[in-house]
VEXDREN-2710 file (C-alpha; in Angstrom, 1 decimal):
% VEXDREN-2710
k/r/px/py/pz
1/UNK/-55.6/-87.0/-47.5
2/UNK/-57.1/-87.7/-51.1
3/UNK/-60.1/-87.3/-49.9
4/UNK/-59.8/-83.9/-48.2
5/UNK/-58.1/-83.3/-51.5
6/UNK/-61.0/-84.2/-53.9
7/UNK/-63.4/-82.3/-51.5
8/UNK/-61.5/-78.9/-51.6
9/UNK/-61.5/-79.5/-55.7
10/UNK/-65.2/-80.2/-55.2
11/UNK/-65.7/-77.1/-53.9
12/UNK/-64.1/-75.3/-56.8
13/UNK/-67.0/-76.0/-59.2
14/UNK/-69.9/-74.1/-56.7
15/UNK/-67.9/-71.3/-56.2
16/UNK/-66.5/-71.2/-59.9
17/UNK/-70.5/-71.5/-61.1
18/UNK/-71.2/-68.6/-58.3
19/UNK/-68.6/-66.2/-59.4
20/UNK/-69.2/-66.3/-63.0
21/UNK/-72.5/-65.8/-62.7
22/UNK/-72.4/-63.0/-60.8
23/UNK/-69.6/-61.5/-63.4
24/UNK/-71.5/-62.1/-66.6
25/UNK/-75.0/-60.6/-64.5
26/UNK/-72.5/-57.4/-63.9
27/UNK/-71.3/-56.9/-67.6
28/UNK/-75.0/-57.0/-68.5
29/UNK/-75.4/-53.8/-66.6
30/UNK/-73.1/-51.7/-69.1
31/UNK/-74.7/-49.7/-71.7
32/UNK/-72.2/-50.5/-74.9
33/UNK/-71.6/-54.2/-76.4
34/UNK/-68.5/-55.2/-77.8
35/UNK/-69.9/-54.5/-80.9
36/UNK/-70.1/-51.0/-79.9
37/UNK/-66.7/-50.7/-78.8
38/UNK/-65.6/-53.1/-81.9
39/UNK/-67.4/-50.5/-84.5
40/UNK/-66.2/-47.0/-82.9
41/UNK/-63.5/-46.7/-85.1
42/UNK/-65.5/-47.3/-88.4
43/UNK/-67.1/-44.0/-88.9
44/UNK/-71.1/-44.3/-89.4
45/UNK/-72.1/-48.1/-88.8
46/UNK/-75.7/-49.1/-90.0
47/UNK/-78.0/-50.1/-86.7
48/UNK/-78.7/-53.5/-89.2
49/UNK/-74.7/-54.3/-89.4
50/UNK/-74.6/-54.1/-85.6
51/UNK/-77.8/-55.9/-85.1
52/UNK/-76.7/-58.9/-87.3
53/UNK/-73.2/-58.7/-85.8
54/UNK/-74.7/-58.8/-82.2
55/UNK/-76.8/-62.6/-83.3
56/UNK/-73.6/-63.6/-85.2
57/UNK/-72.1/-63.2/-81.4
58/UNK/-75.2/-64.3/-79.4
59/UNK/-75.4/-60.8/-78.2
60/UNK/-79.4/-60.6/-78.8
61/UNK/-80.2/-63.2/-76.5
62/UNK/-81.6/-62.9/-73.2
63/UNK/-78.9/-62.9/-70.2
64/UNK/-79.7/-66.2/-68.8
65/UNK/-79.3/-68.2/-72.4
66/UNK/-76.2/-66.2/-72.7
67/UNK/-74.8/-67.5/-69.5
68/UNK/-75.9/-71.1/-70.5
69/UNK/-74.6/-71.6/-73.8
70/UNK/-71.0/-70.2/-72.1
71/UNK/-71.3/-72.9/-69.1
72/UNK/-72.1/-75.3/-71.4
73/UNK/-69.1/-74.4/-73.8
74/UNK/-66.8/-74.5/-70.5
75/UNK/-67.7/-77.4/-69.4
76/UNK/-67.3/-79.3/-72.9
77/UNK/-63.4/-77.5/-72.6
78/UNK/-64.4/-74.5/-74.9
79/UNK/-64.4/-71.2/-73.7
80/UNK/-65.2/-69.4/-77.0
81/UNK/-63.3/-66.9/-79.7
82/UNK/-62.8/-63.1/-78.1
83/UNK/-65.2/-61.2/-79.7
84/UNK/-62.3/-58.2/-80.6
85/UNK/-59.8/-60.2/-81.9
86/UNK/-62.0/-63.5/-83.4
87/UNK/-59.2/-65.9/-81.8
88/UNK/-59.7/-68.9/-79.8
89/UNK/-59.9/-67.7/-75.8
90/UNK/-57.9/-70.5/-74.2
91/UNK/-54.7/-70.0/-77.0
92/UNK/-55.1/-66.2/-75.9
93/UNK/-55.0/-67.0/-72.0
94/UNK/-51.9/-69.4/-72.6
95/UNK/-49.8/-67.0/-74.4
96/UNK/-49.9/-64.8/-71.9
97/UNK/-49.8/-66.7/-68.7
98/UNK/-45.5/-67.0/-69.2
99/UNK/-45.1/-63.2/-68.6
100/UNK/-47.2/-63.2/-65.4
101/UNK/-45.6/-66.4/-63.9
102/UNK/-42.0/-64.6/-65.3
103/UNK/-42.9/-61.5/-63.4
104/UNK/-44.5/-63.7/-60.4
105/UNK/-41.1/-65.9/-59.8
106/UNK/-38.9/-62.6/-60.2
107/UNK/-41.1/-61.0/-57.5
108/UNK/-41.3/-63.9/-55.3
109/UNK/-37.6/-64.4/-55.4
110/UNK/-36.6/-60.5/-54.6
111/UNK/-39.3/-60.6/-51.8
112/UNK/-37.8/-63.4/-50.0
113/UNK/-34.4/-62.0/-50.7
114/UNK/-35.6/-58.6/-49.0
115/UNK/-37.5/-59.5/-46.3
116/UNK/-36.6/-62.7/-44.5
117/UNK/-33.5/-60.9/-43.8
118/UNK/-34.6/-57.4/-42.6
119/UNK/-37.7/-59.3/-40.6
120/UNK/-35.2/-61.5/-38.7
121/UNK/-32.5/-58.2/-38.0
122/UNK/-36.0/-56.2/-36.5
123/UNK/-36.6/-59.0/-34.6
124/UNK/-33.1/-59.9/-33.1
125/UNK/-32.8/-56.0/-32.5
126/UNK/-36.5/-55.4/-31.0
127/UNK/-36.4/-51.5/-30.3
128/UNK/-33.3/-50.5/-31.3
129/UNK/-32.2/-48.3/-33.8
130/UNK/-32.2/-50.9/-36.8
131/UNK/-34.9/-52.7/-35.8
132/UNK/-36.9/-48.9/-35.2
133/UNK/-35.4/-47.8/-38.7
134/UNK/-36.7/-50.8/-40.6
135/UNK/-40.2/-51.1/-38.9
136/UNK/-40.4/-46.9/-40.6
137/UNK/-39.2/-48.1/-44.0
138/UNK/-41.9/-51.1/-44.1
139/UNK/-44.5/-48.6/-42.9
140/UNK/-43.7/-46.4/-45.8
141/UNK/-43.6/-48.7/-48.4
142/UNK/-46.6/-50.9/-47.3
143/UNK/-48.4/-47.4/-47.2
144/UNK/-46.9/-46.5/-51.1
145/UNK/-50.0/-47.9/-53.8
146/UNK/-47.8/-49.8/-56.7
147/UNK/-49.0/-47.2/-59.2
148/UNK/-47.0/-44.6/-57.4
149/UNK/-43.9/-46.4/-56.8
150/UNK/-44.3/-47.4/-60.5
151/UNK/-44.1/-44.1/-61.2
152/UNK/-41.3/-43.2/-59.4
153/UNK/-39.2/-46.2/-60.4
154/UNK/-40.2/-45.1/-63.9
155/UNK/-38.8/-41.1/-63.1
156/UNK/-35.5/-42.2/-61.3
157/UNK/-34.6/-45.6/-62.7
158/UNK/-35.3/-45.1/-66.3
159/UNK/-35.6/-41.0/-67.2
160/UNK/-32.7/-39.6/-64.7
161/UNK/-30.4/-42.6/-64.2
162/UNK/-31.0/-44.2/-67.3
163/UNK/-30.2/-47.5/-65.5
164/UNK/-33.3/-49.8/-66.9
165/UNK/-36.1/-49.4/-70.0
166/UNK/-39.6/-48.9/-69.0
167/UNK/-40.4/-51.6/-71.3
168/UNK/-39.1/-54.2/-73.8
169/UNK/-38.3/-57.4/-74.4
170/UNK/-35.2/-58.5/-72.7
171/UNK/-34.6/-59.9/-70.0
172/UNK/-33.9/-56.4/-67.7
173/UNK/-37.6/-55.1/-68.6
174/UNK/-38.8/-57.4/-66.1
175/UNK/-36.9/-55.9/-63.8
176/UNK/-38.8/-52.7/-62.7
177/UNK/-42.7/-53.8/-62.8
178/UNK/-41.1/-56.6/-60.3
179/UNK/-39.3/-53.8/-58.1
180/UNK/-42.7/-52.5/-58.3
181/UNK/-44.5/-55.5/-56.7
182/UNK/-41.4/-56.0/-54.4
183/UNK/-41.8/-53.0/-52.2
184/UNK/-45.7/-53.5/-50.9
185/UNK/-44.8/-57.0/-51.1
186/UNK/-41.6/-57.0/-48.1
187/UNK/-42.9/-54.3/-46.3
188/UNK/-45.6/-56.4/-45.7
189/UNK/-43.5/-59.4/-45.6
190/UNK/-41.0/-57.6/-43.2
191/UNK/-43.6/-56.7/-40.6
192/UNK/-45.3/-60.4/-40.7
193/UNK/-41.5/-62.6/-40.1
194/UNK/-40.9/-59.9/-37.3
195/UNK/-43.9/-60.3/-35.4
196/UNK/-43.6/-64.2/-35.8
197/UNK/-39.9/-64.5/-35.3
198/UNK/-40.4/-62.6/-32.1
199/UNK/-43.2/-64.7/-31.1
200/UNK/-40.8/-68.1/-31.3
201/UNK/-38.0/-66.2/-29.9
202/UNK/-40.0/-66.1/-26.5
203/UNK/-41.1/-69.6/-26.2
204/UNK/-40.0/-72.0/-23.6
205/UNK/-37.7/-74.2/-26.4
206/UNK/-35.7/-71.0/-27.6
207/UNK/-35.1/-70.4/-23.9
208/UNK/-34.0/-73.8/-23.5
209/UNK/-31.4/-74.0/-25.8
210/UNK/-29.8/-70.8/-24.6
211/UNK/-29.4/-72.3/-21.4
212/UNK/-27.6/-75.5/-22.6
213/UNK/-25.1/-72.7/-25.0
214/UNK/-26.7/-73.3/-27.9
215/UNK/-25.7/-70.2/-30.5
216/UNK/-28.5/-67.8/-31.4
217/UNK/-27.7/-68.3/-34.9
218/UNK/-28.2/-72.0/-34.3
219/UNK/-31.6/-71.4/-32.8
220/UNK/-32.5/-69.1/-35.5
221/UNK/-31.8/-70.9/-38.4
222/UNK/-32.8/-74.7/-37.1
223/UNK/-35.6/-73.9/-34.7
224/UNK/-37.4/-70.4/-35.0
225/UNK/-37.4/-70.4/-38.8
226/UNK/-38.9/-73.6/-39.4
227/UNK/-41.6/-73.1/-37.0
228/UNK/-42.2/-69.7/-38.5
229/UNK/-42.3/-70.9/-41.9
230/UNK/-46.4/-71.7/-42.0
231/UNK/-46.7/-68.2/-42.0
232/UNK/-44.7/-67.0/-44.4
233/UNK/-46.0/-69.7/-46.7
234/UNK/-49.5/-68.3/-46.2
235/UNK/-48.2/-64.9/-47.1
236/UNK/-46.7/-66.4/-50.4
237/UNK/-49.7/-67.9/-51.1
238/UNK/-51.9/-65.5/-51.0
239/UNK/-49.2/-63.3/-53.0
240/UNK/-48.5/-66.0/-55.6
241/UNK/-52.4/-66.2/-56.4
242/UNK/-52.8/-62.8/-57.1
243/UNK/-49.2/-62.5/-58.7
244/UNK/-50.7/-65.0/-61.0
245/UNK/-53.5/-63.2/-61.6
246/UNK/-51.5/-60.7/-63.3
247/UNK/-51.3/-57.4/-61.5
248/UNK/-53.2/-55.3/-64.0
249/UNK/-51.9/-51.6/-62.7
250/UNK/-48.5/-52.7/-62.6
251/UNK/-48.6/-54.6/-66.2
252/UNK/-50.2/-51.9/-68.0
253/UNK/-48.0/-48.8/-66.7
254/UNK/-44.9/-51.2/-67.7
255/UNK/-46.5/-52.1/-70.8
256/UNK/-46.3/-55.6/-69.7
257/UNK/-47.7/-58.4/-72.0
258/UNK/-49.4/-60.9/-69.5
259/UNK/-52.9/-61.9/-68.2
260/UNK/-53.7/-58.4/-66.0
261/UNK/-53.1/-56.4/-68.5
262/UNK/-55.4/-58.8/-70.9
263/UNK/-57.6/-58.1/-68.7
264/UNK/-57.8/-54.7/-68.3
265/UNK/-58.1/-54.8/-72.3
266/UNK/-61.1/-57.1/-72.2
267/UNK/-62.7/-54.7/-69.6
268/UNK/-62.0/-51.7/-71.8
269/UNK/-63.3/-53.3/-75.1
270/UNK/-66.5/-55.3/-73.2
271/UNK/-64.6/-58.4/-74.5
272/UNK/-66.6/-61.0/-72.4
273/UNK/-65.4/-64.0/-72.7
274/UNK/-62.0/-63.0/-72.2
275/UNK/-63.0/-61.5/-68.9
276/UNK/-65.1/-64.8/-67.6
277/UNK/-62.0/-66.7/-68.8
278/UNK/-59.4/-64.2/-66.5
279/UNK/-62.3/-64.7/-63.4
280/UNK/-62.3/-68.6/-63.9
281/UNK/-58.7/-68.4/-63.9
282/UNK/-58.3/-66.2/-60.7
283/UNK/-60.8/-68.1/-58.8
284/UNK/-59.4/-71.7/-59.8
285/UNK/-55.4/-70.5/-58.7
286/UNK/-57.0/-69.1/-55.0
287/UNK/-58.8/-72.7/-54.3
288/UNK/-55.5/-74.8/-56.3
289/UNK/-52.8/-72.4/-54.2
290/UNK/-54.7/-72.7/-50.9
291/UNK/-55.1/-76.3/-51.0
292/UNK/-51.4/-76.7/-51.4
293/UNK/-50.5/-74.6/-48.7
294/UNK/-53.1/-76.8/-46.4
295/UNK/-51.2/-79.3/-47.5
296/UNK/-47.5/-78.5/-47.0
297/UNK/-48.7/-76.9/-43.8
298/UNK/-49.2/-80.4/-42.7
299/UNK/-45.6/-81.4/-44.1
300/UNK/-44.1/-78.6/-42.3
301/UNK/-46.0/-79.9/-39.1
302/UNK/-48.2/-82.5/-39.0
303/UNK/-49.7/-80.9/-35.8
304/UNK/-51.7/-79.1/-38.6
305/UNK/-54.9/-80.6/-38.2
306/UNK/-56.4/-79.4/-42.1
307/UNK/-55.6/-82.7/-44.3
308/UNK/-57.7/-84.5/-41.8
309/UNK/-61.0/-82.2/-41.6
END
């Protein structure tokens, strides 16, 4: 098992070397700087003060001595100072990672909350009215993009009902950016426990038990949930990574202060090392995230054959 560990972690540094690359090779491509964007709001700026500001930042030098010097700085544990804001990028990634895991766990929480239920009803209920009735919300709401049910959280929630604030800082303006995320995320969720819980439901064991009088609630809750719980484990994995991520629509309509919504900043002000810091970050939680789904997979049953590969 340590081994297969230490290979997957392995694998991280290729695919982190890859993916920066081909980010920093894609900035390159825009026509401002961030000294551009860092000097619009100072009226007339001699070509000399940008020009020396561009070699204070290492702006002037070719693309590949650019990337370098970054690598090089990462791999020593220093990821530079933002070019907007002068400060040190790792302090600015860590103060706003606790919003995105804040607004990740309250997401995560009301998903399970939603749809383990409503997946196991539609399933216990195949093609009746409930189970026809849920299958038609899920569709809608897994067809709803989270700007638009932002939006009309934002219209009923807070301007008609008054019931929550748009933004803020206690603890109820988390609530609707994570309402937000909650709809696509048990629609989704919904559909996957029904067609798995239905799947166990017709195997020989569930049929067994019935025959010896074993209650259905007893089956569900001791047999077909455990067996269907590799899948929803992959669902909240893949979910958790980009949860931590930061969503960036959702954070910026809700004014919220974590690392999506840094990066859509850093995008806006060409604040590079900010945005190869949020790409390292996103493609270091996928490989971390996965891995420990492989292995609680193999926890859940050891069947699972990936610790050994």
């Amino acid at each position: 098992m340590s081994r297969y560990v230490m290979s997957r972690l392995i694998q991280l540094i290729p695919i982190l070397i890859g993916i920066t690359f081909l980010t920093f090779a894609l900035m390159q491509l825009t026509n401002d700087d961030a000294v551009d964007i860092l000097y619009q709001q100072s009226g007339s700026v001699s070509d000399e003060v940008k020009a020396a500001k561009r070699a204070e930042l290492g702006l002037d030098q070719p693309f590949i001595i650019q990337y370098g010097q970054w690598l090089k700085g990462v791999a020593t544990g220093d990821m530079g100072r933002s070019y907007i804001s002068g400060k040190l990028v790792f302090e600015t990634f860590i103060d706003k990672l606790p919003a995105t895991v804040e607004l990740m766990l309250v997401s995560i929480a009301l998903t399970i909350f939603v749809a383990t239920p409503l997946g196991i009803v539609a399933a216990v209920n195949q093609s009746r009215p409930v189970d026809l009735i849920i299958r038609a919300l899920s569709f809608v709401g897994n067809s709803m993009p989270n700007f638009f049910v932002g939006l009309l959280l934002i219209y009923f929630l807070a301007l008609k009902l008054n019931l929550l604030p748009i933004m803020g800082s206690d603890w109820r303006a988390v609530i609707m950016p994570a309402l937000t995320l909650t709809v696509s995320m048990s629609a989704k969720y919904t559909r996957q426990i029904r067609a798995v819980v239905l799947e166990e439901l017709g195997k020989p064991y569930v049929m067994g038990a019935r025959s010896r009088g074993v209650s259905e609630f007893t089956i569900l809750t001791r047999s077909v949930l455990r067996s269907s719980l590799i899948v929803i484990i992959t669902l909240l994995a893949l979910s958790m990574g980009s949860l931590l991520g930061g969503t960036a629509i959702v954070e910026t309509i809700f004014m919220w202060d974590g690392v999506g919504k840094l990066a859509v900043d850093a995008i806006l002000t060409r604040d590079y090392p900010l945005i190869q810091a949020y790409v390292v970050w996103m493609a270091t939680i996928y490989v971390v995230i996965n891995l420990l789904a492989d292995l609680l997979y193999h926890w859940l049953d050891p069947r699972v054959g990936g610790v050994e590969r």
